[in-house]
TORBAGU-169952 format. One record per atom (N, C-alpha, C): residue in one letter; chain; x, y, z. Coordinates in nm, 4 decimals, padded with zeros to 6 digits, m for minus. Each point is the difference from the previous one (the first is absolute). Layout:
<pts>
<pt res="A" chain="A" px="X" py="Y" pz="Z"/>
...
</pts>
This chain:
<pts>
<pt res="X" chain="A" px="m04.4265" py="03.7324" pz="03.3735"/>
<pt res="X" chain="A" px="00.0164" py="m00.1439" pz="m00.0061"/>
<pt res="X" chain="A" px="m00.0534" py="m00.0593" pz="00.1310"/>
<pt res="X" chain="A" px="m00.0886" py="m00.1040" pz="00.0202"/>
<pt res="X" chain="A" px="m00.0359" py="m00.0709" pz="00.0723"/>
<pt res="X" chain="A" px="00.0761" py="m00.0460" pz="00.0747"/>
<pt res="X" chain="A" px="m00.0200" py="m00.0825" pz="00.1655"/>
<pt res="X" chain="A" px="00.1287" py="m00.0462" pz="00.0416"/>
<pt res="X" chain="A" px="00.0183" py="m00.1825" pz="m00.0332"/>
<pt res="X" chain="A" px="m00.1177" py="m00.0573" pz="m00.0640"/>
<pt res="X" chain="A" px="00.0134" py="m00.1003" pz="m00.0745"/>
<pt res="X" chain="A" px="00.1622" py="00.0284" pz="m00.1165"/>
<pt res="X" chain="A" px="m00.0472" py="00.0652" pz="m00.0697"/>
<pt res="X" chain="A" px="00.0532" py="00.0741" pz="m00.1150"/>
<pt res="X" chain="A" px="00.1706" py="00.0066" pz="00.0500"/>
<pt res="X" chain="A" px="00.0085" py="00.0941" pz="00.0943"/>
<pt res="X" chain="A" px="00.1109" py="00.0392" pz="00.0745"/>
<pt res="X" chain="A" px="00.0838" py="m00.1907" pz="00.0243"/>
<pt res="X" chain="A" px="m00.0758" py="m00.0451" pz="00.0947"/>
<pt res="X" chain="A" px="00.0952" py="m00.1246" pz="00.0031"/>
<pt res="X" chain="A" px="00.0196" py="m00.0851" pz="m00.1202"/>
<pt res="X" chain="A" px="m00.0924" py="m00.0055" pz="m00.1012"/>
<pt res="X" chain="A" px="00.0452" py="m00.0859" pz="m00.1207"/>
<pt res="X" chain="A" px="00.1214" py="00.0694" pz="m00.0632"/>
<pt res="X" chain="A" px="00.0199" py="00.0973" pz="00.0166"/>
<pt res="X" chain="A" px="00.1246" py="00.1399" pz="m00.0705"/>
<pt res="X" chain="A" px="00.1384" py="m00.0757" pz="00.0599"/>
<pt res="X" chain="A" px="m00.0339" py="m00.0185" pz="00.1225"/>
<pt res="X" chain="A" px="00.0961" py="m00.0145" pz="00.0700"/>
<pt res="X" chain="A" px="00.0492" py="m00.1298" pz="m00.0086"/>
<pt res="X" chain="A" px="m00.0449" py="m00.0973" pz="00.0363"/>
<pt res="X" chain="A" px="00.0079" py="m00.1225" pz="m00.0640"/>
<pt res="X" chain="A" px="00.0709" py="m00.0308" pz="m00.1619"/>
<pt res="X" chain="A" px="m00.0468" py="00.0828" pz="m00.0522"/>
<pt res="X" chain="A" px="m00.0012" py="m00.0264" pz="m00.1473"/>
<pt res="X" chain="A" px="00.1958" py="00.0710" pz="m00.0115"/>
<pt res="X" chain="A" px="m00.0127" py="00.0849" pz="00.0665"/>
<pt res="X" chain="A" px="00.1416" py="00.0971" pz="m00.0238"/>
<pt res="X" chain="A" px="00.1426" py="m00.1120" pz="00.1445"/>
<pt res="X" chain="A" px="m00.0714" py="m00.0656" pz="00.0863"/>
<pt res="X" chain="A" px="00.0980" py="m00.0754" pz="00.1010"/>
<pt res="X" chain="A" px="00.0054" py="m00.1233" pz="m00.1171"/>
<pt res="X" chain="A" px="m00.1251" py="m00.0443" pz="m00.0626"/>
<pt res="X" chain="A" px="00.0589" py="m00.1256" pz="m00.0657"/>
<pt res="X" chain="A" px="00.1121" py="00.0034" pz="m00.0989"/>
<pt res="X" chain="A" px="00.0082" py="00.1054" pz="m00.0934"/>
<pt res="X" chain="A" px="00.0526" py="00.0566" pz="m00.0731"/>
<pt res="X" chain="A" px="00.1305" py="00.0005" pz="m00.0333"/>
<pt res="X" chain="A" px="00.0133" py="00.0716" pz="00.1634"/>
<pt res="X" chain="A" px="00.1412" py="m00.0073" pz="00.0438"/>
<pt res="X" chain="A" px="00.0844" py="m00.0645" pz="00.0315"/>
<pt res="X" chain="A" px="m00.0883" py="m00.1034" pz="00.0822"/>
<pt res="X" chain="A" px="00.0823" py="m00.1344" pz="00.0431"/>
<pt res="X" chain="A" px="00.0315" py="m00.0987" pz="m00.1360"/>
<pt res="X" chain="A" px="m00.0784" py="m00.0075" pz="m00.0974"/>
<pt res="X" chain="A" px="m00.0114" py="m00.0246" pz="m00.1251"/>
<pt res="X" chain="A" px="00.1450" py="00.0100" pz="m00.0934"/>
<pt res="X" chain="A" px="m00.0006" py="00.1480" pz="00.0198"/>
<pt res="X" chain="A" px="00.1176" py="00.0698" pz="00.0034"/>
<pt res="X" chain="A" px="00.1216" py="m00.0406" pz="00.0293"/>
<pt res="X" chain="A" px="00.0106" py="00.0079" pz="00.0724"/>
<pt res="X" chain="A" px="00.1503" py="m00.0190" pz="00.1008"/>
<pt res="X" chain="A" px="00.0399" py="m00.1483" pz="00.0144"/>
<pt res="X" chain="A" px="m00.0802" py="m00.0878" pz="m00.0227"/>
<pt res="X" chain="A" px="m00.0083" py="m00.1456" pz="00.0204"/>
<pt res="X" chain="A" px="00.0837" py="m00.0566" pz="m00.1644"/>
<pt res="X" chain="A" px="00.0000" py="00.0877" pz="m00.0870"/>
<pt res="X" chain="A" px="00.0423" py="m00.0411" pz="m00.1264"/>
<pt res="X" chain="A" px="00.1138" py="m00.0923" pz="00.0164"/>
<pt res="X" chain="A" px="00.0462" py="m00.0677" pz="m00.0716"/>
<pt res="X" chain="A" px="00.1184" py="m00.0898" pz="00.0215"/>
<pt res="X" chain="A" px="00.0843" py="00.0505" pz="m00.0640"/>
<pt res="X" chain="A" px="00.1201" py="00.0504" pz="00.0830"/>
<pt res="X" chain="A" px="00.1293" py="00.0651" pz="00.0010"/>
<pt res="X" chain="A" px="00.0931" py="m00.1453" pz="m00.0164"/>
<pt res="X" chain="A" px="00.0804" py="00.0624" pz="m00.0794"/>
<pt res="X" chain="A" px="00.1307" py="m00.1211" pz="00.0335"/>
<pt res="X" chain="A" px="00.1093" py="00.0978" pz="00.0948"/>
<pt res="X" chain="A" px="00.0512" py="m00.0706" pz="00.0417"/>
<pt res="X" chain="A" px="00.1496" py="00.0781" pz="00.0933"/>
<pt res="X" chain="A" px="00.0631" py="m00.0776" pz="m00.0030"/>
<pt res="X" chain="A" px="00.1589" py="00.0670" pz="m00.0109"/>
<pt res="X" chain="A" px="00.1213" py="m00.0369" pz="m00.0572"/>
<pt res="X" chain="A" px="00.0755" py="m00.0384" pz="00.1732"/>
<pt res="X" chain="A" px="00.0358" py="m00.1461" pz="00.0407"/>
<pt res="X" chain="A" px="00.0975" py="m00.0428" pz="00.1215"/>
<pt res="X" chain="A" px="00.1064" py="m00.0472" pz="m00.0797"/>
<pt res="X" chain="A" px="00.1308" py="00.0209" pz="00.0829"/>
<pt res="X" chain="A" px="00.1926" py="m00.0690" pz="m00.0380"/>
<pt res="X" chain="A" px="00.0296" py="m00.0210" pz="00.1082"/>
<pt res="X" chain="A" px="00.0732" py="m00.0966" pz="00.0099"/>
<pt res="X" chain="A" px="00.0929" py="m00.0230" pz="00.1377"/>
<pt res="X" chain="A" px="00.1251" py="m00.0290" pz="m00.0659"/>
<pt res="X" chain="A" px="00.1070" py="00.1042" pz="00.0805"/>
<pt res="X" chain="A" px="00.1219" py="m00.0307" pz="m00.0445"/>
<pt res="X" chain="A" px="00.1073" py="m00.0223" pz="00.0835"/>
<pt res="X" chain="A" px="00.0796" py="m00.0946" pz="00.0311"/>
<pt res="X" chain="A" px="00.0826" py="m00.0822" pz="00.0567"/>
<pt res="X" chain="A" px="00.1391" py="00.0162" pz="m00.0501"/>
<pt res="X" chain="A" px="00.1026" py="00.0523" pz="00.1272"/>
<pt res="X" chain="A" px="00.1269" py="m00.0064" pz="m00.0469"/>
<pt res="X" chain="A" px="00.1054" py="m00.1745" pz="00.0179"/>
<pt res="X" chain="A" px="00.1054" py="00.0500" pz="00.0033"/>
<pt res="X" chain="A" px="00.1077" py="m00.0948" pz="m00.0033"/>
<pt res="X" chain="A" px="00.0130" py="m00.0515" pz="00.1227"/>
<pt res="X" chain="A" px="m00.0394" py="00.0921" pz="00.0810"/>
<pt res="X" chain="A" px="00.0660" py="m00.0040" pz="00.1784"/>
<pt res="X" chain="A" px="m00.1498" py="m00.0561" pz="00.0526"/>
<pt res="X" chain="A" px="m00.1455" py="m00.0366" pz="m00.0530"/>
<pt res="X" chain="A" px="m00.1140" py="m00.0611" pz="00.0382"/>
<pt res="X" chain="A" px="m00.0742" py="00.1023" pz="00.0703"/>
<pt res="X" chain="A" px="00.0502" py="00.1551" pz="m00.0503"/>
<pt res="X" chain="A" px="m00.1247" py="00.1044" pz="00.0689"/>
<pt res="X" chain="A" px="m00.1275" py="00.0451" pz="m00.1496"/>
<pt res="X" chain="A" px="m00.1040" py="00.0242" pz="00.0257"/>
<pt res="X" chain="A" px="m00.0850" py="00.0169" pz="m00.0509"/>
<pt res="X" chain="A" px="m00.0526" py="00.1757" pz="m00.0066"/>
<pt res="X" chain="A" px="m00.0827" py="00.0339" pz="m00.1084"/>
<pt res="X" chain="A" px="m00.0723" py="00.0849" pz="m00.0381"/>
<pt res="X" chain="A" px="m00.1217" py="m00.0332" pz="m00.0577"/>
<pt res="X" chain="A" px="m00.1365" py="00.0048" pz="00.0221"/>
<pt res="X" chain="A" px="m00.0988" py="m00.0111" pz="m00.0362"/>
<pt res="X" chain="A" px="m00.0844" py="00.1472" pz="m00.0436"/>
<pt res="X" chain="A" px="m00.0972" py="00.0251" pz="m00.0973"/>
<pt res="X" chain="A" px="m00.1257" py="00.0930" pz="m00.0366"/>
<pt res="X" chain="A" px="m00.1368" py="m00.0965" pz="m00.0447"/>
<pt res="X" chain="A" px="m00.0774" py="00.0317" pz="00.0177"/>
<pt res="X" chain="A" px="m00.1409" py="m00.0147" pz="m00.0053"/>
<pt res="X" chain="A" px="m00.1081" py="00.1621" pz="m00.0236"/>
<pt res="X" chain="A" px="m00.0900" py="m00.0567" pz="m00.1136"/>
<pt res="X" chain="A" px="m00.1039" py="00.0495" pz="m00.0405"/>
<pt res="X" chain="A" px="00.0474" py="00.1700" pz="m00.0981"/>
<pt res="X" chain="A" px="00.1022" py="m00.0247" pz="m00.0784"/>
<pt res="X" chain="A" px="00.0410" py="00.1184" pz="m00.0474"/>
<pt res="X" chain="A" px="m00.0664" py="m00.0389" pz="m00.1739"/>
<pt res="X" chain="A" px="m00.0384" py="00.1705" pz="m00.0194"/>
<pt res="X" chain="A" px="m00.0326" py="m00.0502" pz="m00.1361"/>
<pt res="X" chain="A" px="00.0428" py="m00.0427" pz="m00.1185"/>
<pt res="X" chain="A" px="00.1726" py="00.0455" pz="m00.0196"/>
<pt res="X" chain="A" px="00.0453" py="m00.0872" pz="m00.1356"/>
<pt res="X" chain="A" px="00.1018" py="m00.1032" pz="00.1116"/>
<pt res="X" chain="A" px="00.0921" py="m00.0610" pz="m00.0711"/>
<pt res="X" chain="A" px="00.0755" py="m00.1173" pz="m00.0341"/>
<pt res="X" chain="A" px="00.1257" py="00.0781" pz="00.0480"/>
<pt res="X" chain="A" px="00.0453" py="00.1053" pz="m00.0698"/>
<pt res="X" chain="A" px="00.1205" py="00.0971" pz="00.0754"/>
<pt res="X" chain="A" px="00.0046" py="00.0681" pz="00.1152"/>
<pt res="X" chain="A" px="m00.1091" py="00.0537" pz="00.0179"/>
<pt res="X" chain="A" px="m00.0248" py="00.0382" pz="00.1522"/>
<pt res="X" chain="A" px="00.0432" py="m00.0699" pz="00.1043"/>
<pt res="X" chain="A" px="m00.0604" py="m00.1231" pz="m00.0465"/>
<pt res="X" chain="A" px="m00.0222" py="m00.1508" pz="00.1379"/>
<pt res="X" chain="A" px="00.1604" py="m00.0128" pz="00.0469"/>
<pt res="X" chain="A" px="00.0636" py="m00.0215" pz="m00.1833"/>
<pt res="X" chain="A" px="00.1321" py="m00.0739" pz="00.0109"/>
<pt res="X" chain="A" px="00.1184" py="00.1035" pz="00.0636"/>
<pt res="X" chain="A" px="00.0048" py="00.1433" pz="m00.0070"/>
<pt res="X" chain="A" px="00.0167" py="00.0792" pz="00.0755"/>
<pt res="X" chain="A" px="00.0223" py="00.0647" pz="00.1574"/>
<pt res="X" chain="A" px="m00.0983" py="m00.0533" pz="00.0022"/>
<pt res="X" chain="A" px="m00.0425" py="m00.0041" pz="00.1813"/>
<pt res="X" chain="A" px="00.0624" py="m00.1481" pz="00.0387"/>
<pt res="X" chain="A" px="m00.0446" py="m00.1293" pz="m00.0569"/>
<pt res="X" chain="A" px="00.0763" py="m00.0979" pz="00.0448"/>
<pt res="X" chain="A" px="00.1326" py="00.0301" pz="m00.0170"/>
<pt res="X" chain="A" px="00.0590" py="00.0147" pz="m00.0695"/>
<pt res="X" chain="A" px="00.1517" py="00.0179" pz="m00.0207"/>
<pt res="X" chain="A" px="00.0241" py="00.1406" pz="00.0980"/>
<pt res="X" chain="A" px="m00.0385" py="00.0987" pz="00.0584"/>
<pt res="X" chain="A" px="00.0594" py="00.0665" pz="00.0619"/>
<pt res="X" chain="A" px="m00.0114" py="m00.0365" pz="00.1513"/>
<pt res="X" chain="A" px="m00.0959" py="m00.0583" pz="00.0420"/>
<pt res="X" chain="A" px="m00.0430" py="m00.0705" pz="00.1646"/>
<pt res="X" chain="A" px="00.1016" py="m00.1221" pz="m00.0322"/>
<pt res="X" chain="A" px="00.0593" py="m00.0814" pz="m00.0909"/>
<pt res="X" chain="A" px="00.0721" py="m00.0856" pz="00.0192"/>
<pt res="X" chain="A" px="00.1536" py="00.0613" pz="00.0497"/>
<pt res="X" chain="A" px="00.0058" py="00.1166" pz="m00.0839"/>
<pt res="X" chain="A" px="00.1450" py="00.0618" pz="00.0170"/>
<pt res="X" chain="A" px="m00.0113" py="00.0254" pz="00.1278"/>
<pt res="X" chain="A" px="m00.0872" py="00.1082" pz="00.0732"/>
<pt res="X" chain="A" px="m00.0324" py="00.0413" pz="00.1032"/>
<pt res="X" chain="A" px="00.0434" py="m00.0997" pz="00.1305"/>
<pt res="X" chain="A" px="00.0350" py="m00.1495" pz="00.0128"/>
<pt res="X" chain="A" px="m00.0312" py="m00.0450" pz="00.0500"/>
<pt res="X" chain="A" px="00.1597" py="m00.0881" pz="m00.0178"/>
<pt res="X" chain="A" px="00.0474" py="m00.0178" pz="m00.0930"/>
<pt res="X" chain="A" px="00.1172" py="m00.1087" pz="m00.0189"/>
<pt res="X" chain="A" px="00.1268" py="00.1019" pz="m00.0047"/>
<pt res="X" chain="A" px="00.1072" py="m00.0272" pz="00.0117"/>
<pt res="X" chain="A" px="00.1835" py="00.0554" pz="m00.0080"/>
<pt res="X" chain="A" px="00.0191" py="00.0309" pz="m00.1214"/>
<pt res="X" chain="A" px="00.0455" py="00.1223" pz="m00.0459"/>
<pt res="X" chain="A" px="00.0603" py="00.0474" pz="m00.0752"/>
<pt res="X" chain="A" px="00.0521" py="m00.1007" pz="m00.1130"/>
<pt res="X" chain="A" px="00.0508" py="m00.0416" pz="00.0190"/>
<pt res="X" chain="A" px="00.0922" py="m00.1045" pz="m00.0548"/>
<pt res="X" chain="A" px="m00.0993" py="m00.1422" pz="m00.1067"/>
<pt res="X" chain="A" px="m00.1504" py="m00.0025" pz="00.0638"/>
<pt res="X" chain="A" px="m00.0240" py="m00.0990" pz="m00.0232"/>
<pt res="X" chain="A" px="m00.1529" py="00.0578" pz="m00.1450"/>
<pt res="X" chain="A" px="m00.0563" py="m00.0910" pz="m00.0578"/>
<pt res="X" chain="A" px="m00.0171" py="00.0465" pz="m00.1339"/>
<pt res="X" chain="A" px="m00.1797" py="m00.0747" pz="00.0353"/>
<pt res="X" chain="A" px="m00.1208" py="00.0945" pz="m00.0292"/>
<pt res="X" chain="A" px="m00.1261" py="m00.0318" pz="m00.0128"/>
<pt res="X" chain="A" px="m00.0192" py="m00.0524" pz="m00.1319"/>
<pt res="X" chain="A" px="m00.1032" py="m00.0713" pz="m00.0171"/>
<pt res="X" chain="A" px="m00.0661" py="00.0080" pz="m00.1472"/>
<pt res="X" chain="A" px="m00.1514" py="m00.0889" pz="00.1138"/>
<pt res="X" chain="A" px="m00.0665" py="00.0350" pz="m00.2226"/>
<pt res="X" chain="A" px="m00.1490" py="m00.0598" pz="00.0555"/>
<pt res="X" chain="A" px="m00.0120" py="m00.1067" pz="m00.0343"/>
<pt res="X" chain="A" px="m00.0355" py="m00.1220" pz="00.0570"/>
<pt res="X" chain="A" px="m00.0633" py="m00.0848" pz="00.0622"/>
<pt res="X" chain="A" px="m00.1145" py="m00.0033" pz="m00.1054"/>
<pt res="X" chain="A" px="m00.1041" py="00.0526" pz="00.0465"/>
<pt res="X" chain="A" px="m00.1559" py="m00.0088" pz="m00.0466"/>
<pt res="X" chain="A" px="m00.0633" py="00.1097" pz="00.0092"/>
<pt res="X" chain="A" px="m00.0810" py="00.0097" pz="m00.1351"/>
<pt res="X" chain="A" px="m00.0859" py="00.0860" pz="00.0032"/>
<pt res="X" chain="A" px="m00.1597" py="m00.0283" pz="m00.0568"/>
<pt res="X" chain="A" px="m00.0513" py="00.0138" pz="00.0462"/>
<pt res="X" chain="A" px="m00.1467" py="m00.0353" pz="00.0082"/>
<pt res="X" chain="A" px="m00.1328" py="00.1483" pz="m00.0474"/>
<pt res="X" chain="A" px="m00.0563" py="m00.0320" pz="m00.0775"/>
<pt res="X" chain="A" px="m00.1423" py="00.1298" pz="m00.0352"/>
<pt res="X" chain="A" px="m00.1405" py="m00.1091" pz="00.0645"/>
<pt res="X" chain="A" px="m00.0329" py="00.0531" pz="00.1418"/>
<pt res="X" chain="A" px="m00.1141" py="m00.0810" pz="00.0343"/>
<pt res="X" chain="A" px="m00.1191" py="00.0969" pz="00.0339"/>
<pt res="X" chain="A" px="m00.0564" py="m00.0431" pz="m00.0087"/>
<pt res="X" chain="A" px="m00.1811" py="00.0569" pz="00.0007"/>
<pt res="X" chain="A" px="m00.0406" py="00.0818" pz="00.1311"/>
</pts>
């Protein structure tokens, strides 16, 4: 193969890729907020349960025993 040849290969296989990977993903964000005004947030997870999961456990993580998370919002953005 020529080295003309060689860089069109290459080109052709970097465009490709970026092509690739650039596809439009949705990802799953929740923010969830207890009683006592502490928070749990996730971003860019792929389902809807995942997200709400992670928000609800960084909310617990963070507020008293005593006091009760839920979600707030959940969002599938691009």
């Amino acid at each position: 193969m020529t080295p003309t040849g060689r860089t069109g290969l290459s080109a052709l296989v970097l465009v490709t890729a970026f092509a690739l990977s650039n596809t439009s993903a949705l990802a799953w964000g929740c923010t969830a907020v207890s009683e006592e005004g502490t928070y749990g947030y996730s971003y860019s997870y792929d389902n809807e349960g995942a997200a709400r999961e992670r928000a609800l456990n960084e909310c617990a993580n963070r507020t008293s025993t005593d006091s009760v998370c839920e979600i707030v919002e959940c969002d599938e953005d691009e």
